[in-house]
N, CA, C and O atoms as a Maestro MAE file, in Angstrom:
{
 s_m_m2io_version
 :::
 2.0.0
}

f_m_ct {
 s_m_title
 :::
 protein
 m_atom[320] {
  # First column is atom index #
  i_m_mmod_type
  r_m_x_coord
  r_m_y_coord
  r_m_z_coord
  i_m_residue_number
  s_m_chain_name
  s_m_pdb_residue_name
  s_m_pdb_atom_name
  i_m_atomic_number
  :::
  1 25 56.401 19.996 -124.122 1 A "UNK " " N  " 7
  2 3 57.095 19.621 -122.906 1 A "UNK " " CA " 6
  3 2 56.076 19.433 -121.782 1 A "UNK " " C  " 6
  4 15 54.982 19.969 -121.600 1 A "UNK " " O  " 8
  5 25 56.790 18.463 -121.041 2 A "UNK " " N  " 7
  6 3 55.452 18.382 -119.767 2 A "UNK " " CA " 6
  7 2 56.724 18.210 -118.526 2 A "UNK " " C  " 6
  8 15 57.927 18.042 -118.726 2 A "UNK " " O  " 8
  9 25 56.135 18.297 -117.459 3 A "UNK " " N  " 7
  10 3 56.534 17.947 -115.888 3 A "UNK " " CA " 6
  11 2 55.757 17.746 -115.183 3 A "UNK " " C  " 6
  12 15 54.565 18.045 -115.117 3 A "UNK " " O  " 8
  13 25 56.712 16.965 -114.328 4 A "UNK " " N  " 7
  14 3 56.193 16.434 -112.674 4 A "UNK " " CA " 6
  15 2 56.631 16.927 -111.826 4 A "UNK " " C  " 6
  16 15 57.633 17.594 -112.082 4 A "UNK " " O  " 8
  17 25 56.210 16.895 -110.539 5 A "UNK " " N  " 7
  18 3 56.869 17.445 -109.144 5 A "UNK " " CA " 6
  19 2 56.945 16.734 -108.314 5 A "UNK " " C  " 6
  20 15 56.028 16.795 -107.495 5 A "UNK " " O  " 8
  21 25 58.151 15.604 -108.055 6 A "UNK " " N  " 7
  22 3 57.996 14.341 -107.034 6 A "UNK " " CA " 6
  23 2 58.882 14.775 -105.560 6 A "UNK " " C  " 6
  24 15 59.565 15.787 -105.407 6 A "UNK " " O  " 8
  25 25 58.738 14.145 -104.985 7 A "UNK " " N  " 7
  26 3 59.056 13.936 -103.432 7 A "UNK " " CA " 6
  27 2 60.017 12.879 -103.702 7 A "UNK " " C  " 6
  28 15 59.575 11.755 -103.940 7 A "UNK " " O  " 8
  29 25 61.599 13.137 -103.698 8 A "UNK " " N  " 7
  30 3 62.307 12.082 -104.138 8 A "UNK " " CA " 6
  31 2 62.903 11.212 -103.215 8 A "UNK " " C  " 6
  32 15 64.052 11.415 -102.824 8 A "UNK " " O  " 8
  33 25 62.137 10.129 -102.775 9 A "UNK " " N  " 7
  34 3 62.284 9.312 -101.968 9 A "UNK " " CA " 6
  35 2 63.279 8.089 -101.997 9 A "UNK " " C  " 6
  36 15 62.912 6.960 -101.671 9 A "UNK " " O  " 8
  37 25 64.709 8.419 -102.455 10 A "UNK " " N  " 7
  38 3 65.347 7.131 -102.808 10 A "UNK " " CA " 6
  39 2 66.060 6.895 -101.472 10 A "UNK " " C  " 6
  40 15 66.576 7.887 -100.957 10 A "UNK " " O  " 8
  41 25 66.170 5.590 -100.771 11 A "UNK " " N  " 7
  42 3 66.866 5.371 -99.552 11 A "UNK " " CA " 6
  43 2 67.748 4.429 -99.862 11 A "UNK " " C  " 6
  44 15 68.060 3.583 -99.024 11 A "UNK " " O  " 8
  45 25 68.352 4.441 -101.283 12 A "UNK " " N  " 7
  46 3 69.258 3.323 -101.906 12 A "UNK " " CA " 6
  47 2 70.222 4.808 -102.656 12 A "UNK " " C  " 6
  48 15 71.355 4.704 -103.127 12 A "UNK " " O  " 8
  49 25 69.626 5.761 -102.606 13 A "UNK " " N  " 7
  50 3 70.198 6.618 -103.021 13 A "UNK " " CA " 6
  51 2 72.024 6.885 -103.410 13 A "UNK " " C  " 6
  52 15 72.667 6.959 -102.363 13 A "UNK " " O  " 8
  53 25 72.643 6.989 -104.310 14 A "UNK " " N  " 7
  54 3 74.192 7.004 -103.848 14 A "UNK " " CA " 6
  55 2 74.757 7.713 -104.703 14 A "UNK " " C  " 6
  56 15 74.584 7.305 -105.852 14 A "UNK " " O  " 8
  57 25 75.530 8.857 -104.573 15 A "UNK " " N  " 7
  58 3 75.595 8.828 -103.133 15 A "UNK " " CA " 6
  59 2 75.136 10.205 -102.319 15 A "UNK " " C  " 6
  60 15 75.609 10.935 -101.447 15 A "UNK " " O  " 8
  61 25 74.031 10.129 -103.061 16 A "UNK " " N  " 7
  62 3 73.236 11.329 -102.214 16 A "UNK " " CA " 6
  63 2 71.686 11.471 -103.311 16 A "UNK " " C  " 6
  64 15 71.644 10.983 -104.440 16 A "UNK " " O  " 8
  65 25 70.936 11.963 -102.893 17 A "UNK " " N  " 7
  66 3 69.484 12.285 -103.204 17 A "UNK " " CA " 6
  67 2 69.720 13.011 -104.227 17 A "UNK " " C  " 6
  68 15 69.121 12.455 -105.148 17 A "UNK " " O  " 8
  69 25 70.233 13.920 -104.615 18 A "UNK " " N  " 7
  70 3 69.819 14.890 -105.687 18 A "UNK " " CA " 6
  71 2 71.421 13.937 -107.325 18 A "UNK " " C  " 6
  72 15 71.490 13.925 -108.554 18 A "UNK " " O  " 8
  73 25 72.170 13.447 -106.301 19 A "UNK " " N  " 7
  74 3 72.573 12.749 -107.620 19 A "UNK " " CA " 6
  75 2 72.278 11.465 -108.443 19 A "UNK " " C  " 6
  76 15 72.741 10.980 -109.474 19 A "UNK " " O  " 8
  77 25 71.241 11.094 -107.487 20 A "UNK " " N  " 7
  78 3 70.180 10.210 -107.786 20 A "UNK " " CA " 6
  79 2 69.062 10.774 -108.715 20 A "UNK " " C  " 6
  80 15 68.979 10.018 -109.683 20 A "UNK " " O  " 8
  81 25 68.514 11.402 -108.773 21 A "UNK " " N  " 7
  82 3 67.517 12.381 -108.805 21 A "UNK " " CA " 6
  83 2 68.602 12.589 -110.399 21 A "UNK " " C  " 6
  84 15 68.511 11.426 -110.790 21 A "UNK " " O  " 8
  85 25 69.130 13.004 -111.030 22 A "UNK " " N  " 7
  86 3 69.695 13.854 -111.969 22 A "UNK " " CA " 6
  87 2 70.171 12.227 -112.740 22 A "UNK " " C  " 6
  88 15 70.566 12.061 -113.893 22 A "UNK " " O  " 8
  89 25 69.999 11.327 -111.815 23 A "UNK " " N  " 7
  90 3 71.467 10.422 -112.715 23 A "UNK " " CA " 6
  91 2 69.714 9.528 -113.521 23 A "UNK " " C  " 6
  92 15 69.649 9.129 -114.684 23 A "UNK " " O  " 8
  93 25 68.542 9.441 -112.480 24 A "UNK " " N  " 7
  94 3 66.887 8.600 -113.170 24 A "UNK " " CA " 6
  95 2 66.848 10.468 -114.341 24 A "UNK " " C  " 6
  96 15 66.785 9.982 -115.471 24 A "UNK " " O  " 8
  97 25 66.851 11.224 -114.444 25 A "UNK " " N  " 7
  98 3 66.610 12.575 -114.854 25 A "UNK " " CA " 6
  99 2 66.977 11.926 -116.781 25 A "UNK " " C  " 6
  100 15 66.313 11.780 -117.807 25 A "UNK " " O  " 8
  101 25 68.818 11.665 -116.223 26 A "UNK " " N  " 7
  102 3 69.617 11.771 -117.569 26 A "UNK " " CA " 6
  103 2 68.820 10.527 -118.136 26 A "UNK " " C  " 6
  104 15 68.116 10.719 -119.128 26 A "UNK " " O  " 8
  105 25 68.890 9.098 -117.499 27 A "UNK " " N  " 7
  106 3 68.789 8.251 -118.114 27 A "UNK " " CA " 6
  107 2 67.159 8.052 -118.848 27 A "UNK " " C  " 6
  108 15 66.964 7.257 -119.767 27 A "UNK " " O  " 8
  109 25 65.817 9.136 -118.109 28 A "UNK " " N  " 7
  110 3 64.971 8.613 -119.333 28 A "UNK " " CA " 6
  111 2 65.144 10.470 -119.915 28 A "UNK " " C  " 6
  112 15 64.139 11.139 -120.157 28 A "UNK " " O  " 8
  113 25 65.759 10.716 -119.973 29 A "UNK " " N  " 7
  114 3 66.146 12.484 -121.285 29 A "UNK " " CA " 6
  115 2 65.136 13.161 -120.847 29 A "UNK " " C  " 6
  116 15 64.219 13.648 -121.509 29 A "UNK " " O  " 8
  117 25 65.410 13.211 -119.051 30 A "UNK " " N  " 7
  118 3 64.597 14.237 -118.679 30 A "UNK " " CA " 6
  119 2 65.589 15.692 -118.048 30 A "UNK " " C  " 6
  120 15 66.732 15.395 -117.700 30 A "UNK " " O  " 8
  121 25 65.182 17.190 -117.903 31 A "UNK " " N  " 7
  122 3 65.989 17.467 -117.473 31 A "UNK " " CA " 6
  123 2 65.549 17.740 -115.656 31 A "UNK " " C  " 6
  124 15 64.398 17.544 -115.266 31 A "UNK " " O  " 8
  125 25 66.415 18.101 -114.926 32 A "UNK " " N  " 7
  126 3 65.588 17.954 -112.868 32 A "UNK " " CA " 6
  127 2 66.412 19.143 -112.529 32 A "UNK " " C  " 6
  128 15 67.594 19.349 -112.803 32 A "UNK " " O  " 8
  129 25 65.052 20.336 -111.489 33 A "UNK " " N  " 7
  130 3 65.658 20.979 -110.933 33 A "UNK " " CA " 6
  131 2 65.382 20.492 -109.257 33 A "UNK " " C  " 6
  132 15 64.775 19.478 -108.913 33 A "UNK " " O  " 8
  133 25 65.862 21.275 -108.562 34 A "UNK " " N  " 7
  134 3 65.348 21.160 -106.707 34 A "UNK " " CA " 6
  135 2 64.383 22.090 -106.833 34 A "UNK " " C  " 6
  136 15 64.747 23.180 -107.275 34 A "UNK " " O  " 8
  137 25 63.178 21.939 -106.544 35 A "UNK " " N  " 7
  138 3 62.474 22.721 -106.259 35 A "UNK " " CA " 6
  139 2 62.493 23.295 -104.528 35 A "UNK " " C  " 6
  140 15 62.568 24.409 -104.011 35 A "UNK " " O  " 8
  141 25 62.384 21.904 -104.009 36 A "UNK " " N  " 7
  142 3 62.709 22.575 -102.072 36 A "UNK " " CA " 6
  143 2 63.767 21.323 -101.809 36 A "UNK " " C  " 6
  144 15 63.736 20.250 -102.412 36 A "UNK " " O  " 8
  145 25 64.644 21.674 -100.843 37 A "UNK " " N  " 7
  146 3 65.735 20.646 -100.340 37 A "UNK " " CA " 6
  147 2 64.657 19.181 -99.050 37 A "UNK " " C  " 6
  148 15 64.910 17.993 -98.856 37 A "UNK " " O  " 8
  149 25 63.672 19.960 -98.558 38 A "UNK " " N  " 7
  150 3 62.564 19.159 -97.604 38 A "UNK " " CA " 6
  151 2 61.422 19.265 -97.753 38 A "UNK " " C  " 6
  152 15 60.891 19.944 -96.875 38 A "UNK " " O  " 8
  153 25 60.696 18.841 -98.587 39 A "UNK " " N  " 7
  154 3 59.430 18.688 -99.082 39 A "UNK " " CA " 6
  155 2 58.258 18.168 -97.959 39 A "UNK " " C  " 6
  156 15 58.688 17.649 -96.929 39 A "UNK " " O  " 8
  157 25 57.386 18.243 -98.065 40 A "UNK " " N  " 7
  158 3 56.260 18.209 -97.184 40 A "UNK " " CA " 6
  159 2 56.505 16.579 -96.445 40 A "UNK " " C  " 6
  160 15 56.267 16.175 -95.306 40 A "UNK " " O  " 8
  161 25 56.969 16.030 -97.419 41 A "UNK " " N  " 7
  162 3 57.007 14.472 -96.457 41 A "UNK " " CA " 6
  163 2 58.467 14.431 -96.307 41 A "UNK " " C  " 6
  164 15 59.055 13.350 -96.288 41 A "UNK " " O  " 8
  165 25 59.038 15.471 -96.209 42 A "UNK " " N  " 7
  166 3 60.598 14.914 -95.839 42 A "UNK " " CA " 6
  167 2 61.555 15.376 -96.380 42 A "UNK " " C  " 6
  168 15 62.386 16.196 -95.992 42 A "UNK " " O  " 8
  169 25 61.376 14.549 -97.800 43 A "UNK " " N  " 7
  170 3 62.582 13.974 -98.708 43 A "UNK " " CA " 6
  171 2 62.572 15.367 -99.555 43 A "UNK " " C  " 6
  172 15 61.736 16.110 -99.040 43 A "UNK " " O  " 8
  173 25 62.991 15.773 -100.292 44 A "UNK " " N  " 7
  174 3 63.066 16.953 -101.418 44 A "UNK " " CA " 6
  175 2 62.514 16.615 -102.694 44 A "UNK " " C  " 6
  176 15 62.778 15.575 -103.298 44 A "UNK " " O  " 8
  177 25 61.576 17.710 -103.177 45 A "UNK " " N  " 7
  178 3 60.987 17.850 -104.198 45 A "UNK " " CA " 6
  179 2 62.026 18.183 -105.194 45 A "UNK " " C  " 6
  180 15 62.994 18.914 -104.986 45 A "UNK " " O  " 8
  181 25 61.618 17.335 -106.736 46 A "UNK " " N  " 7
  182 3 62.664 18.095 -107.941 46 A "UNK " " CA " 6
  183 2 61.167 17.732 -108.932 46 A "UNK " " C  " 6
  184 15 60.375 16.834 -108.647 46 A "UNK " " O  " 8
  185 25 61.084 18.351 -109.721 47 A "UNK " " N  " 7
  186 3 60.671 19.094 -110.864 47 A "UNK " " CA " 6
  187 2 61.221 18.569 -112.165 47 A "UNK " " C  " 6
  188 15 61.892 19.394 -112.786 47 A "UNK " " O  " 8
  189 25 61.068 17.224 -112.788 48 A "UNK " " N  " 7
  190 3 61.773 16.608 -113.787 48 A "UNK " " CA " 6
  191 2 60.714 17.100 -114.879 48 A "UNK " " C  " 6
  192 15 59.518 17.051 -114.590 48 A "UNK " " O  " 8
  193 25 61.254 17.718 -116.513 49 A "UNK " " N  " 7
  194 3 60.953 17.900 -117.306 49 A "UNK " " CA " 6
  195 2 61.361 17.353 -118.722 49 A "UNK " " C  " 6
  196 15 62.508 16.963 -118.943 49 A "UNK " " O  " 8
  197 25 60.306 17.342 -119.727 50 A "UNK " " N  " 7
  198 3 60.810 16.718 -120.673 50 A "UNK " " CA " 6
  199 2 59.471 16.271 -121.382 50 A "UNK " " C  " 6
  200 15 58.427 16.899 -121.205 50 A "UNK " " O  " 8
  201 25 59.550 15.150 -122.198 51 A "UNK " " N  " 7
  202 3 58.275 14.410 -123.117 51 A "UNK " " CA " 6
  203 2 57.309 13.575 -121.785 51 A "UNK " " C  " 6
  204 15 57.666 13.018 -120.747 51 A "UNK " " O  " 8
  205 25 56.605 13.699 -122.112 52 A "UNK " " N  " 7
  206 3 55.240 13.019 -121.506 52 A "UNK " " CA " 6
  207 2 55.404 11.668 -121.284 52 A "UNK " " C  " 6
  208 15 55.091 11.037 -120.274 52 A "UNK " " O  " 8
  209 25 55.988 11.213 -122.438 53 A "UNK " " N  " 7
  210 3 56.462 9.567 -122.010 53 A "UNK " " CA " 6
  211 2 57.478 9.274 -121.400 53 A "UNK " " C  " 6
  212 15 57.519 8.229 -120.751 53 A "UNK " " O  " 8
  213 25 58.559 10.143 -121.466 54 A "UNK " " N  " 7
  214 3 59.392 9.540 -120.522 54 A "UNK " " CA " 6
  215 2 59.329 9.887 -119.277 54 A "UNK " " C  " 6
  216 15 59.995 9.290 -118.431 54 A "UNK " " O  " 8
  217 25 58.302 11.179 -118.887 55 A "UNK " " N  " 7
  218 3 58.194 11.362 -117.684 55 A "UNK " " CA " 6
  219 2 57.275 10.219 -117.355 55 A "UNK " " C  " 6
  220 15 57.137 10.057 -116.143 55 A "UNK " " O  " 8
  221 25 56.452 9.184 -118.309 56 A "UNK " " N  " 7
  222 3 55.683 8.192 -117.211 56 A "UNK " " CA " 6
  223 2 56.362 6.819 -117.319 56 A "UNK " " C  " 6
  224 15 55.902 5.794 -116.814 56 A "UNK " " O  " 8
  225 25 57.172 6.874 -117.821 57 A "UNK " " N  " 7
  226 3 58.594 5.454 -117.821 57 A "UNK " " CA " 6
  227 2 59.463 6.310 -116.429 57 A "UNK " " C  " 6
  228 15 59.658 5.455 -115.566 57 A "UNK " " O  " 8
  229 25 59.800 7.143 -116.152 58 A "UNK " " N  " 7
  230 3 60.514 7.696 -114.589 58 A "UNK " " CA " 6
  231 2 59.309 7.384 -113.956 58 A "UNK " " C  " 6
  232 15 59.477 6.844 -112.863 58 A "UNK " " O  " 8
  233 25 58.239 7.537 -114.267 59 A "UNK " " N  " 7
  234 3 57.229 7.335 -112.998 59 A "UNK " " CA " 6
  235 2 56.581 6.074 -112.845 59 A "UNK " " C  " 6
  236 15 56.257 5.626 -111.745 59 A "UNK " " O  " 8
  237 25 56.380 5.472 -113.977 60 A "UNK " " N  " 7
  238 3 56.082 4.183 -113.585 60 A "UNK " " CA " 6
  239 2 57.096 2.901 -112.514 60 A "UNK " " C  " 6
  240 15 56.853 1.918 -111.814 60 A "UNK " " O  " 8
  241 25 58.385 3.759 -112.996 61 A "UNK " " N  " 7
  242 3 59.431 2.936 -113.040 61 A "UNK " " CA " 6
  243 2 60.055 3.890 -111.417 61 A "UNK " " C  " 6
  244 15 61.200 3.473 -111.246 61 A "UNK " " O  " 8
  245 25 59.875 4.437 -110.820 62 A "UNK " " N  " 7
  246 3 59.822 5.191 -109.234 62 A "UNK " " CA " 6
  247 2 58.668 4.691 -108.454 62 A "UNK " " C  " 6
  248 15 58.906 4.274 -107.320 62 A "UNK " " O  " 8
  249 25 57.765 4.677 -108.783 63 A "UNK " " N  " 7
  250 3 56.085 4.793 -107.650 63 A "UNK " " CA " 6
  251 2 56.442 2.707 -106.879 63 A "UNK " " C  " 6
  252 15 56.701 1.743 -107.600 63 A "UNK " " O  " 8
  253 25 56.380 2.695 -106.136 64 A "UNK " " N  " 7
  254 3 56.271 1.405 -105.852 64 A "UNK " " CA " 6
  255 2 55.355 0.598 -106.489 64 A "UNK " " C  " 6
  256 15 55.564 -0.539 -106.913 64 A "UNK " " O  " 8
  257 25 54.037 1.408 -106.554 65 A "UNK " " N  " 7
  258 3 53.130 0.023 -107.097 65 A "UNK " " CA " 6
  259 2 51.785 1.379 -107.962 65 A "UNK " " C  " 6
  260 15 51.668 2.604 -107.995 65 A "UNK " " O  " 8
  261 25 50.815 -0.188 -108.681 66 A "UNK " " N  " 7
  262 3 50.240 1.262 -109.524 66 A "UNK " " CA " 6
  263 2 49.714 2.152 -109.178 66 A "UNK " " C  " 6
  264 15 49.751 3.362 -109.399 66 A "UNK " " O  " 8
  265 25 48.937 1.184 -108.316 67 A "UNK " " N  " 7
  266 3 48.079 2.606 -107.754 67 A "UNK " " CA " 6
  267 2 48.806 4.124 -107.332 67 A "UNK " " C  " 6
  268 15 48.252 5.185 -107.619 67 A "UNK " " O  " 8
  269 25 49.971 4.068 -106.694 68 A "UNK " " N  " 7
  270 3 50.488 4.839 -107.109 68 A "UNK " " CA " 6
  271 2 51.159 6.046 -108.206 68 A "UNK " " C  " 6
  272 15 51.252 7.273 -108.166 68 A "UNK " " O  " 8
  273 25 51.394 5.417 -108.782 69 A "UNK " " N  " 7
  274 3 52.261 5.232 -110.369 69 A "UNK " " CA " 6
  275 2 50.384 6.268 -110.752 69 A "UNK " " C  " 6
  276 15 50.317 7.482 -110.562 69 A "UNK " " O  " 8
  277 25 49.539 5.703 -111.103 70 A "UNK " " N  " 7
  278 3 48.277 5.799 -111.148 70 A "UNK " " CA " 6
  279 2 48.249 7.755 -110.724 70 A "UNK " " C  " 6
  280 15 48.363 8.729 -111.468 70 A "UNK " " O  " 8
  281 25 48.069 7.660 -109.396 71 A "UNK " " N  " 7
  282 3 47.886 9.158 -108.548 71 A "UNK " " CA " 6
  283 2 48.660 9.938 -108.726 71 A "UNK " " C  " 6
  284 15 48.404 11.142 -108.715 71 A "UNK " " O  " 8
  285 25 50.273 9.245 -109.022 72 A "UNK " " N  " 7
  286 3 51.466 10.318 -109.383 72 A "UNK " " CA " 6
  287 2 51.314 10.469 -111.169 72 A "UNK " " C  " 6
  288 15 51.998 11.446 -111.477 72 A "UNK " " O  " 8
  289 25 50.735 9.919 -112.300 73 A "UNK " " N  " 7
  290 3 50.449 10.366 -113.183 73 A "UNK " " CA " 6
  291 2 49.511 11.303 -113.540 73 A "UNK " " C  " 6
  292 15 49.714 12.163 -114.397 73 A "UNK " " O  " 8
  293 25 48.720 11.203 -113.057 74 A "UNK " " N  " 7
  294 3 47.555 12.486 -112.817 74 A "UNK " " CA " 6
  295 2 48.128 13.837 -112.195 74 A "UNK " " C  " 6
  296 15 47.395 14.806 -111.995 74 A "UNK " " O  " 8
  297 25 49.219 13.833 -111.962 75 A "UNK " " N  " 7
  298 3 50.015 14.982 -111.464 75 A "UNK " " CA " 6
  299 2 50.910 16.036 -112.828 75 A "UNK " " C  " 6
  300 15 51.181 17.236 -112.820 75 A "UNK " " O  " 8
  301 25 51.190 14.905 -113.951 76 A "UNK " " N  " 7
  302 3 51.664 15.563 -114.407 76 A "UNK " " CA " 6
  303 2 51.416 17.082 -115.380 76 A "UNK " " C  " 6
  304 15 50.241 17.118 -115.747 76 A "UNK " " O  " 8
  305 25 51.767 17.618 -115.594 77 A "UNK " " N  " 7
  306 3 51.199 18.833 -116.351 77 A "UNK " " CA " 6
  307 2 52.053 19.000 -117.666 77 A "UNK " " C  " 6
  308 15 53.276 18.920 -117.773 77 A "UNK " " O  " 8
  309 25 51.361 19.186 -118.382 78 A "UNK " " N  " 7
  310 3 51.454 19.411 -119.949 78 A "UNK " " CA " 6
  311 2 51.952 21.145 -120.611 78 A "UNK " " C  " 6
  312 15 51.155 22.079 -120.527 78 A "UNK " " O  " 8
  313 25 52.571 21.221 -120.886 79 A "UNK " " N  " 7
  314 3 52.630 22.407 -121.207 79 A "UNK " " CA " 6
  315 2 53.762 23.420 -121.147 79 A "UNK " " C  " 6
  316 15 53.901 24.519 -121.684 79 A "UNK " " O  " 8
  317 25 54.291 22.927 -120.578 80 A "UNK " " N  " 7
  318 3 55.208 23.967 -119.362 80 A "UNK " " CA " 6
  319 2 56.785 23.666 -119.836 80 A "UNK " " C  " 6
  320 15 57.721 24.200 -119.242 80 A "UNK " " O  " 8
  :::
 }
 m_bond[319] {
  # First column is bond index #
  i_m_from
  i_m_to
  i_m_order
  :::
  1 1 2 1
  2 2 3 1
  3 3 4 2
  4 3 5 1
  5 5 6 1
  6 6 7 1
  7 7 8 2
  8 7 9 1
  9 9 10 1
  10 10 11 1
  11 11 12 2
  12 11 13 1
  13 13 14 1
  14 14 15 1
  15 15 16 2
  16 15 17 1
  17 17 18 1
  18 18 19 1
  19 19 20 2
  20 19 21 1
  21 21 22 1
  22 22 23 1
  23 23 24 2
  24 23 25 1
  25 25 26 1
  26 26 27 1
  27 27 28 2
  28 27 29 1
  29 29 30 1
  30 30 31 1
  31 31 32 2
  32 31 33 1
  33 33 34 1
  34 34 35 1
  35 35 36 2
  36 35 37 1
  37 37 38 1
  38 38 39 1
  39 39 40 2
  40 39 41 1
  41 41 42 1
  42 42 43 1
  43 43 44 2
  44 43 45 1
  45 45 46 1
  46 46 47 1
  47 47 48 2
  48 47 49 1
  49 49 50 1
  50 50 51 1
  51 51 52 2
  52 51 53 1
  53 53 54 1
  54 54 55 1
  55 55 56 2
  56 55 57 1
  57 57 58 1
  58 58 59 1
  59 59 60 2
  60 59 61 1
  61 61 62 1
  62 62 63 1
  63 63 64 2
  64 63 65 1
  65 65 66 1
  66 66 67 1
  67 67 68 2
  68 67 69 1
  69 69 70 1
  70 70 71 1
  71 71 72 2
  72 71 73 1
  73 73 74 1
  74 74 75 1
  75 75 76 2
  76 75 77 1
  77 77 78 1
  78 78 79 1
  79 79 80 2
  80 79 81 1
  81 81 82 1
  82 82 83 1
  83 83 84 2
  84 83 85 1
  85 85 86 1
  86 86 87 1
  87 87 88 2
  88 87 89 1
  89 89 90 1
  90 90 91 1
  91 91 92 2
  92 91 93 1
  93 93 94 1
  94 94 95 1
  95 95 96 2
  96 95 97 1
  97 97 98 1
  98 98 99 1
  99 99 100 2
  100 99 101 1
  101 101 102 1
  102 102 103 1
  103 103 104 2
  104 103 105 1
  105 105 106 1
  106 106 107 1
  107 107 108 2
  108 107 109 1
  109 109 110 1
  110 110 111 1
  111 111 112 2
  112 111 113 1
  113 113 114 1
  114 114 115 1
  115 115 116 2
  116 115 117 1
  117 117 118 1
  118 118 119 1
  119 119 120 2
  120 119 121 1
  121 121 122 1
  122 122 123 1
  123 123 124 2
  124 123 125 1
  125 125 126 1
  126 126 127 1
  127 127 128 2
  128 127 129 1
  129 129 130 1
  130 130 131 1
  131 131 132 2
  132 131 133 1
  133 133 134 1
  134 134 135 1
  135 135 136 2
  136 135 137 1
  137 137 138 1
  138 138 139 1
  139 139 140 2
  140 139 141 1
  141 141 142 1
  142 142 143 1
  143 143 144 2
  144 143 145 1
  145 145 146 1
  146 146 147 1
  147 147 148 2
  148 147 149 1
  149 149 150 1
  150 150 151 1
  151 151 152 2
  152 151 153 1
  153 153 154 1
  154 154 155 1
  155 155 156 2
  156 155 157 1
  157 157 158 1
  158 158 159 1
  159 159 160 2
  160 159 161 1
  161 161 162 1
  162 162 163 1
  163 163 164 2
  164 163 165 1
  165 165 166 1
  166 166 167 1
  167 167 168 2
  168 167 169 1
  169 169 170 1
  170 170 171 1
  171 171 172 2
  172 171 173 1
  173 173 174 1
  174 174 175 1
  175 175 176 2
  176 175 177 1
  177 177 178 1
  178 178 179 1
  179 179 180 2
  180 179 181 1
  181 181 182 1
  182 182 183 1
  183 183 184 2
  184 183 185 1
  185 185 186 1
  186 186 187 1
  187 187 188 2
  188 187 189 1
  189 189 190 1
  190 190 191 1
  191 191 192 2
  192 191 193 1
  193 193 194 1
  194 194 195 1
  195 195 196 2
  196 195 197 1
  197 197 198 1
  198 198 199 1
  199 199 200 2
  200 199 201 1
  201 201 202 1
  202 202 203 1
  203 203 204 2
  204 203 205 1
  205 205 206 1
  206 206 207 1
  207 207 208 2
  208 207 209 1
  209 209 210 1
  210 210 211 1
  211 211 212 2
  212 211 213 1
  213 213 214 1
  214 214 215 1
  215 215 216 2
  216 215 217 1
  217 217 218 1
  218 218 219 1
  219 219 220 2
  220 219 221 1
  221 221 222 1
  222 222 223 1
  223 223 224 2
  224 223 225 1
  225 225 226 1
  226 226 227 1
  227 227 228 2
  228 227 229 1
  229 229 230 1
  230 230 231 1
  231 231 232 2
  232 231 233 1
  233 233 234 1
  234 234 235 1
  235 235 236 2
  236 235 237 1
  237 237 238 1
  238 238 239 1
  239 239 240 2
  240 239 241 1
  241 241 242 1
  242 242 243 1
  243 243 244 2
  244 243 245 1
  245 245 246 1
  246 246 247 1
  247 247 248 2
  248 247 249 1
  249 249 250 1
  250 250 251 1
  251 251 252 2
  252 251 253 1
  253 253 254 1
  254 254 255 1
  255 255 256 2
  256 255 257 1
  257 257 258 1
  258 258 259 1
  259 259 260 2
  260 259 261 1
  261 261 262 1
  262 262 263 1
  263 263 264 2
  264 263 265 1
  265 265 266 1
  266 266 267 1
  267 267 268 2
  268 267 269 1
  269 269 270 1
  270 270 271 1
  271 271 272 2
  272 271 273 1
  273 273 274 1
  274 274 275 1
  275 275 276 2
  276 275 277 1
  277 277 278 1
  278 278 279 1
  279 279 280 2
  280 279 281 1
  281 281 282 1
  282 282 283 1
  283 283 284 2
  284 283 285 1
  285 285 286 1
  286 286 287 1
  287 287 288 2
  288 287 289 1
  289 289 290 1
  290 290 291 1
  291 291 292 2
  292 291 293 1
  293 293 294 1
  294 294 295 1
  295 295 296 2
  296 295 297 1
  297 297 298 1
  298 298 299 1
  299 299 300 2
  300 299 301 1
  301 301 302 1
  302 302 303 1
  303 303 304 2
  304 303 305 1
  305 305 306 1
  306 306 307 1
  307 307 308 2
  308 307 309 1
  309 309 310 1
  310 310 311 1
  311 311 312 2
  312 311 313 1
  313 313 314 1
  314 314 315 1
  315 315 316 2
  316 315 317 1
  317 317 318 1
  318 318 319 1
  319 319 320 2
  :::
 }
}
C-alpha cells in the first residue's frame, strides 16, 4: 500500500470538497481520510490510500500540469 497527502483544491467541487475528494478516492480504488479541514494553502488536506498506480492516475489526473503532477509524485510514500 502507498499514500499521498494532497491539498484538495477542487473549485468545481459538488457538492462540497470532501465529497469530491471520496467520489476521485472511489473511482481510481483508493480509500481518503481528512487529515485537516484547512490545510496550509487553504483548501483541506485528505490522505488517499491504496496501490501506487492508482494513486499516480488520481495524481496525474488532479495536478494541473506536469511539472506538477512531477513534485506531487515525489510525495508519495510507500509503505504505509
Amino acid at each position: 500500500m502507498a499514500s499521498i497527502e494532497l491539498d484538495w483544491a477542487d473549485e468545481d467541487a459538488n457538492p462540497d470538497l470532501e465529497t469530491s475528494g471520496r467520489r476521485a478516492a472511489a473511482h481510481y480504488g483508493l480509500t481518503m481520510e481528512v487529515i485537516t479541514e484547512k490545510g496550509p494553502g487553504g483548501w483541506p488536506v485528505y490522505r488517499f490510500t491504496g496501490q501506487r498506480l492508482n494513486i499516480v492516475h488520481l495524481v496525474c489526473d488532479y495536478a494541473p500540469d506536469a511539472g506538477e503532477a512531477e513534485e506531487l509524485l515525489a510525495t508519495i510514500k510507500d509503505g504505509e
